[in-house]
C-alpha positions as CSV (number, residue, x, y, z in Angstrom):
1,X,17.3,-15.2,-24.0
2,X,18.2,-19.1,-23.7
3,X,20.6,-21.3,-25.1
4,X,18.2,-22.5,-27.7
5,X,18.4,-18.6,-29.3
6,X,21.4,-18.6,-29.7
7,X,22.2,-22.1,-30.7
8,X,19.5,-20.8,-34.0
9,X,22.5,-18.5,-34.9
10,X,25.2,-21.6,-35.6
11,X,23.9,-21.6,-39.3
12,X,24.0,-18.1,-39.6
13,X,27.6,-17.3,-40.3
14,X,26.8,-17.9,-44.1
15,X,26.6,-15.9,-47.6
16,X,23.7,-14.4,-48.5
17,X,23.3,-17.2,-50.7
18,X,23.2,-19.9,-47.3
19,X,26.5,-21.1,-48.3
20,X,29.8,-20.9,-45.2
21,X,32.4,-19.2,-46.3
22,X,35.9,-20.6,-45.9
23,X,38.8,-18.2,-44.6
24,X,41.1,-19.4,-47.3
25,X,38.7,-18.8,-49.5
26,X,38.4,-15.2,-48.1
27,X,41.8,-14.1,-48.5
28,X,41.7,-15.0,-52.4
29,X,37.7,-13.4,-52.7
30,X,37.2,-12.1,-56.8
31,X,35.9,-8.5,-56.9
32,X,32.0,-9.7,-57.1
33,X,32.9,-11.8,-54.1
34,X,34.3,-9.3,-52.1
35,X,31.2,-6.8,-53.3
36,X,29.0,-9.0,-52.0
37,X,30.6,-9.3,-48.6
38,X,30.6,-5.6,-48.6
39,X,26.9,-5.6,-49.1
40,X,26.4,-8.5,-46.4
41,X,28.4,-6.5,-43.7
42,X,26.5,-3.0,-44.5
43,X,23.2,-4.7,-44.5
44,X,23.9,-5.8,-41.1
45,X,25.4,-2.6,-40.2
46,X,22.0,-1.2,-41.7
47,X,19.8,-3.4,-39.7
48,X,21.4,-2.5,-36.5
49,X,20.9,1.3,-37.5
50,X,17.3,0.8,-38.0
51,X,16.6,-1.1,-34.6
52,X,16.0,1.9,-32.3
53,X,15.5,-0.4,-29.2
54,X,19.3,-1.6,-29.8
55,X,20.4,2.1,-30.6
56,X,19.1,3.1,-27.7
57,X,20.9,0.0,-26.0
58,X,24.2,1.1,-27.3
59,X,24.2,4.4,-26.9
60,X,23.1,4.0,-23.0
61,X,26.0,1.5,-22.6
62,X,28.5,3.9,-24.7
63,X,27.5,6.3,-22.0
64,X,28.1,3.8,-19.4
65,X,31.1,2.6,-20.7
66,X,32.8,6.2,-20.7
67,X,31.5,7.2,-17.4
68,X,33.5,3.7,-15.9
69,X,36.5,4.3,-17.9
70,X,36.9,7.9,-16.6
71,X,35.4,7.5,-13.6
72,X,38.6,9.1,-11.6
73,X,37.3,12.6,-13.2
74,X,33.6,12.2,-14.1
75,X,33.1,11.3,-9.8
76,X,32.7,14.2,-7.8
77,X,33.9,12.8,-4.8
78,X,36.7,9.9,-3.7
79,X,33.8,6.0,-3.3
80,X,35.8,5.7,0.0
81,X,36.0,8.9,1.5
82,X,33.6,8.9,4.6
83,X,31.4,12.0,6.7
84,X,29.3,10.3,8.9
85,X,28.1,13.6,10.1
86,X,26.5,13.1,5.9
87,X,25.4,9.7,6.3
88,X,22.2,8.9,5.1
89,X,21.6,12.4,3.2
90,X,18.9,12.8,0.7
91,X,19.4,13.5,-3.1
92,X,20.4,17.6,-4.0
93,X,22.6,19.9,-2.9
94,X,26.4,18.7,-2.7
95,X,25.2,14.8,-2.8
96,X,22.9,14.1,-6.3
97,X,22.1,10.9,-5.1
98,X,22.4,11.2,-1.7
99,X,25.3,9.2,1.0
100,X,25.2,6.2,2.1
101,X,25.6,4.5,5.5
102,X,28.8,6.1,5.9
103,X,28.6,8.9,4.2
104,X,30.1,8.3,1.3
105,X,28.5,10.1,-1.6
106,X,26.2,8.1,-3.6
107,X,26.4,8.8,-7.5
108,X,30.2,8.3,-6.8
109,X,30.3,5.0,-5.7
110,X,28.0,4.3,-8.5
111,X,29.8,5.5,-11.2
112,X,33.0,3.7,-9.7
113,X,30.5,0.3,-9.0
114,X,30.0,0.5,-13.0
115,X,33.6,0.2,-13.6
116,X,33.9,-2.7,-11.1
117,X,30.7,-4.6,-12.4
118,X,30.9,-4.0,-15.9
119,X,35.2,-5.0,-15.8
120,X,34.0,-8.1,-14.0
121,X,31.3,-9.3,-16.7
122,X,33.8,-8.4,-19.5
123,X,36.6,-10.1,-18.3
124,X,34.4,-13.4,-17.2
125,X,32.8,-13.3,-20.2
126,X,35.4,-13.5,-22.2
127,X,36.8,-16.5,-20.4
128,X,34.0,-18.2,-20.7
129,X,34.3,-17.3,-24.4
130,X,37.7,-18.6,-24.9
131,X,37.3,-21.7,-22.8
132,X,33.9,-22.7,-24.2
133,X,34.8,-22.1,-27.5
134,X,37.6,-23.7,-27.0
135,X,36.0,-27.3,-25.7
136,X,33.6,-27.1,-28.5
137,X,35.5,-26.7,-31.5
138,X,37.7,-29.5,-30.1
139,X,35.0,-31.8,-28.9
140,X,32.7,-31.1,-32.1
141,X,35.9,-31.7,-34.4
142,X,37.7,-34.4,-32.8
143,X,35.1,-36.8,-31.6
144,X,35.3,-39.9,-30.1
145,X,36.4,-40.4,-27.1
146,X,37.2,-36.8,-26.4
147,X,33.8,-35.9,-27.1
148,X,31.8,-37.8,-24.6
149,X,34.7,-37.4,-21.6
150,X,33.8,-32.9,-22.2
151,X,30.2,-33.3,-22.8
152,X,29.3,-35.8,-19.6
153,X,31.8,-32.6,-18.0
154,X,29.6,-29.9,-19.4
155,X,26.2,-32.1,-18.3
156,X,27.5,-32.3,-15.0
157,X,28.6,-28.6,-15.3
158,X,24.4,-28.1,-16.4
159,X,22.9,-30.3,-12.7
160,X,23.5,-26.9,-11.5
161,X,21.7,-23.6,-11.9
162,X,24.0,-21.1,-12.7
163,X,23.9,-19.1,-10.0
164,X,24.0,-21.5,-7.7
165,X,27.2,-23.0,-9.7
166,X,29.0,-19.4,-9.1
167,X,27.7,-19.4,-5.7
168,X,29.9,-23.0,-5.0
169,X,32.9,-21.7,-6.9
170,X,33.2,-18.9,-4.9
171,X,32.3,-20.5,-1.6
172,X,35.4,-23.1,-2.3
173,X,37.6,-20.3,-3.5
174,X,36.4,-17.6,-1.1
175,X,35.5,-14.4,-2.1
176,X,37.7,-11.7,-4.3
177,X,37.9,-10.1,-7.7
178,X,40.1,-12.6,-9.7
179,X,37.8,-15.8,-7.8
180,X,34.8,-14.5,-8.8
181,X,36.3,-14.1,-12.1
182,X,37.0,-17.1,-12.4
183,X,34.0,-18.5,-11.2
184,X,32.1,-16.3,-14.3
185,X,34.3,-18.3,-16.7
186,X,33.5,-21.4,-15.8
187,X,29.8,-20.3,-15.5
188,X,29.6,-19.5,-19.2
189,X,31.6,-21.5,-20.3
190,X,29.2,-25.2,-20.7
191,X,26.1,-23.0,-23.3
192,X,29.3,-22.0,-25.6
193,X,30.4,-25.3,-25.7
194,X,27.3,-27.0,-26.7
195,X,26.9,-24.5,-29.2
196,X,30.3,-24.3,-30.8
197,X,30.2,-28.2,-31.0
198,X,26.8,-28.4,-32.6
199,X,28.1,-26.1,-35.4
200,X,31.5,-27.6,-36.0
201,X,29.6,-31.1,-36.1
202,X,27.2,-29.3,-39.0
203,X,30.3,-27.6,-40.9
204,X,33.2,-30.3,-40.6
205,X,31.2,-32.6,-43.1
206,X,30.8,-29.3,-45.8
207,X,32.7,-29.6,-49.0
208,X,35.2,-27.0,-48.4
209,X,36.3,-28.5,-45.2
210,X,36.8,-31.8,-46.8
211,X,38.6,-30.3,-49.3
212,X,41.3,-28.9,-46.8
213,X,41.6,-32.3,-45.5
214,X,42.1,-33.9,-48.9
215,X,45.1,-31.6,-49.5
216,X,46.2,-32.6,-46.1
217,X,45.6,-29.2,-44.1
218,X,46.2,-29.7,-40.3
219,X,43.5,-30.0,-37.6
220,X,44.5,-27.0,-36.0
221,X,44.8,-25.4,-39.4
222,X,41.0,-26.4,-40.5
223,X,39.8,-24.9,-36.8
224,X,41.5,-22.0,-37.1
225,X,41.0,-21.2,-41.0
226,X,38.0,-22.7,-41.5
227,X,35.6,-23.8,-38.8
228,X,35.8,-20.8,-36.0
229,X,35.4,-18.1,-39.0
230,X,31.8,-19.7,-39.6
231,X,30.7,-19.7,-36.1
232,X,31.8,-16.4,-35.3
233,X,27.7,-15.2,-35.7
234,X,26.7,-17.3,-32.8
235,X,30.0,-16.5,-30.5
236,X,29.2,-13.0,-30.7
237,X,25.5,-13.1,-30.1
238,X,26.1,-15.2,-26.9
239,X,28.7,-13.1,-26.2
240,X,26.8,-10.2,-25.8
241,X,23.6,-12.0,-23.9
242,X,26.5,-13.6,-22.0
243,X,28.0,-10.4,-20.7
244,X,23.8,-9.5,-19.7
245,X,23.6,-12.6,-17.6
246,X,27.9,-12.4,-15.6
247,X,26.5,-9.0,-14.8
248,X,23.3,-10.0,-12.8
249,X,25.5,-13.4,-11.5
250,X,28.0,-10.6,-10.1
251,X,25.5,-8.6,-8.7
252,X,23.7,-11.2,-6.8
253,X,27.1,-12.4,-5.4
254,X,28.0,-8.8,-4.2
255,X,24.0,-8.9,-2.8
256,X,24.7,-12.1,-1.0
257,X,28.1,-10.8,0.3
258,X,30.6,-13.1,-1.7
259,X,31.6,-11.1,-4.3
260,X,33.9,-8.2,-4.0
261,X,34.3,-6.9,-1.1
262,X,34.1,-3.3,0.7
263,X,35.3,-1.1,0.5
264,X,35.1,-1.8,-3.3
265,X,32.2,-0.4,-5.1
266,X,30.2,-2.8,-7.0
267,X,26.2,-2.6,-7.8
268,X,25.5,-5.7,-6.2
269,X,26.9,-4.8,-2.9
270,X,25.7,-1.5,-3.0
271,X,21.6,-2.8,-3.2
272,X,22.8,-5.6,0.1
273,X,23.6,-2.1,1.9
274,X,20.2,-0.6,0.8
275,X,18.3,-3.2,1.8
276,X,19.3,-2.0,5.2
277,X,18.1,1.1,4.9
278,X,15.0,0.7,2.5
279,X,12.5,2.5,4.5
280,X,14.2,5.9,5.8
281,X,16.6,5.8,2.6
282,X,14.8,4.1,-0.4
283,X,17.2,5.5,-3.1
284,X,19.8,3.4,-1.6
285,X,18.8,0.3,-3.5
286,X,16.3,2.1,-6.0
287,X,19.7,3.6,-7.7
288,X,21.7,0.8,-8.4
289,X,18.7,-1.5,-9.0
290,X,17.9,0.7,-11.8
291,X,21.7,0.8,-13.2
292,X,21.7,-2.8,-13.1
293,X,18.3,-3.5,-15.2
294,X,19.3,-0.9,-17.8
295,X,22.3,-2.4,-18.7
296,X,21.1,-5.5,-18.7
297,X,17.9,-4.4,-20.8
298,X,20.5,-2.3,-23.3
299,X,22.7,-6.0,-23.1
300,X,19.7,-7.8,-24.2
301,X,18.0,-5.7,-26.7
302,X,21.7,-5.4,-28.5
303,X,21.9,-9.3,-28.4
304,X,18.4,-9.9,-29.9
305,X,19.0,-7.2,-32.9
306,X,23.1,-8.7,-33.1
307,X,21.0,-12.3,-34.0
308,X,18.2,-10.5,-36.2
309,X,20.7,-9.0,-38.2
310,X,23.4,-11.9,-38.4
311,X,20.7,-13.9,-39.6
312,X,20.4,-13.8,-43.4
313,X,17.0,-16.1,-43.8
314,X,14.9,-13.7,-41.9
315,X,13.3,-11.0,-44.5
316,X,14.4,-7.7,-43.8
């Protein structure tokens, strides 16, 4: 899922009718007006119901989710306590999944590596949220000048692949959980950007927005009331896919060793380990290779049925 996906859901933030609706509008809405945002919200509710794909998604990552958050109980065991005379154990008995190198027990570290990864992706994601939705509702709004300084920043940002963009921001902030935080925020942050402009360009010349300026509303106040409101649709789709693709950039970090460190669990540097140990000990990397593509598959498939549903032209 690209940038050109979810730029299609800029336009989609609008009234059954095609229409955007404006947040001062909203807070004065007649009874048939609220009733018909009712209906828009359940229809989307309904859609997301009837996609079992993105059920499925959600209710793997709800799973997921709990497991991380309670991850002190759910584990059997401590992810650092160590028995080398363990190491390398198969899966059964006291160890489901087996030890690892040193004999720490497998499905332990895992559920602890899905609070670590899925934390990390959150909380990067988000950034790059704020950020690049910040940028692009001032760039798109404000023009001039302003504009073309951010976008020649955000082409510049775009030269470089993504991973390869974490990979430098980490290499010149060294490795750790708040710098490879911060190098997800400034990964995600150039797509949001573009995308929040290219809607705020489209909306800033509607009627209602020109209203609010002819009564002499504030720039902040027209952002904040009336432009972010209508490109909430697209936000929360890339949102979503955004959160897919920090998770795989955190993982292959923590595979290439730059990411968290040990003796902190995290998926990434848990399949570095099994590659060591791929012959003797194939569940090593088979586990947390298959934690990783689930979630990213449940990510995904959420994200496509978030922008099916959002999307008010397609015929349901």
């Amino acid at each position: 899922m690209g940038e050109k996906s979810v730029a299609e859901a800029a336009t989609r933030t609008r009234s059954n009718e095609g229409e955007p609706v404006s947040a001062s509008r909203a807070s004065g809405l007649t009874g048939a007006e609220r009733e018909k945002h009712r209906s828009h919200a359940r229809r989307v509710l309904r859609e997301l119901v009837r996609n079992k794909f993105a059920l499925a998604g959600a209710c793997y990552l709800l799973i997921l989710a709990l497991l991380a958050i309670f991850a002190p109980v759910v584990a059997p065991y401590s992810p650092t306590d160590q028995s080398l005379l363990n190491r390398l154990s198969p899966p059964g008995g006291e160890h489901w999944l087996g030890t690892d190198e040193l004999g720490r027990d497998e499905l332990s570290r895992l559920i602890w590596g899905a609070r670590t990864s899925l934390f990390i992706a959150l909380i990067g994601t988000t950034g790059g949220v704020i950020v690049g939705t910040t940028l692009g509702m001032l760039s798109g709004f404000f023009g001039g000048w302003f504009d073309i300084l951010i976008m020649r920043l955000i082409d510049i940002m775009f030269a470089f692949p993504g991973i390869l963009l974490a990979i430098l921001i980490v290499a010149v902030m060294g490795p750790g959980l708040f710098n490879l935080i911060v190098a997800l925020t400034i990964w995600g942050t150039p797509a949001l950007a573009r995308i929040v402009r290219s809607s705020v360009l489209s909306l800033k010349q509607v009627e209602f927005v020109e209203a609010s300026r002819a009564i002499g509303s504030s720039g902040p106040r027209i952002m904040l009331r009336h432009l972010l409101p209508n490109c909430i649709a697209p936000i929360i789709v890339y949102a979503t896919l955004g959160v897919a693709g920090a998770l795989l950039t955190t993982a292959g970090l923590g595979f290439l060793g730059i990411g968290v460190q040990p003796p902190t669990s995290e998926w990434g540097a848990m399949l570095s380990v099994g590659r060591s140990y791929l012959r003797e000990t194939p569940w090593l990397m088979i586990v947390p290779g298959l934690a990783i593509l689930f979630t990213v598959i449940s990510l995904n498939l959420i994200g496509d049925a978030l922008r099916d549903a959002l999307d008010p032209r397609i015929g349901h």
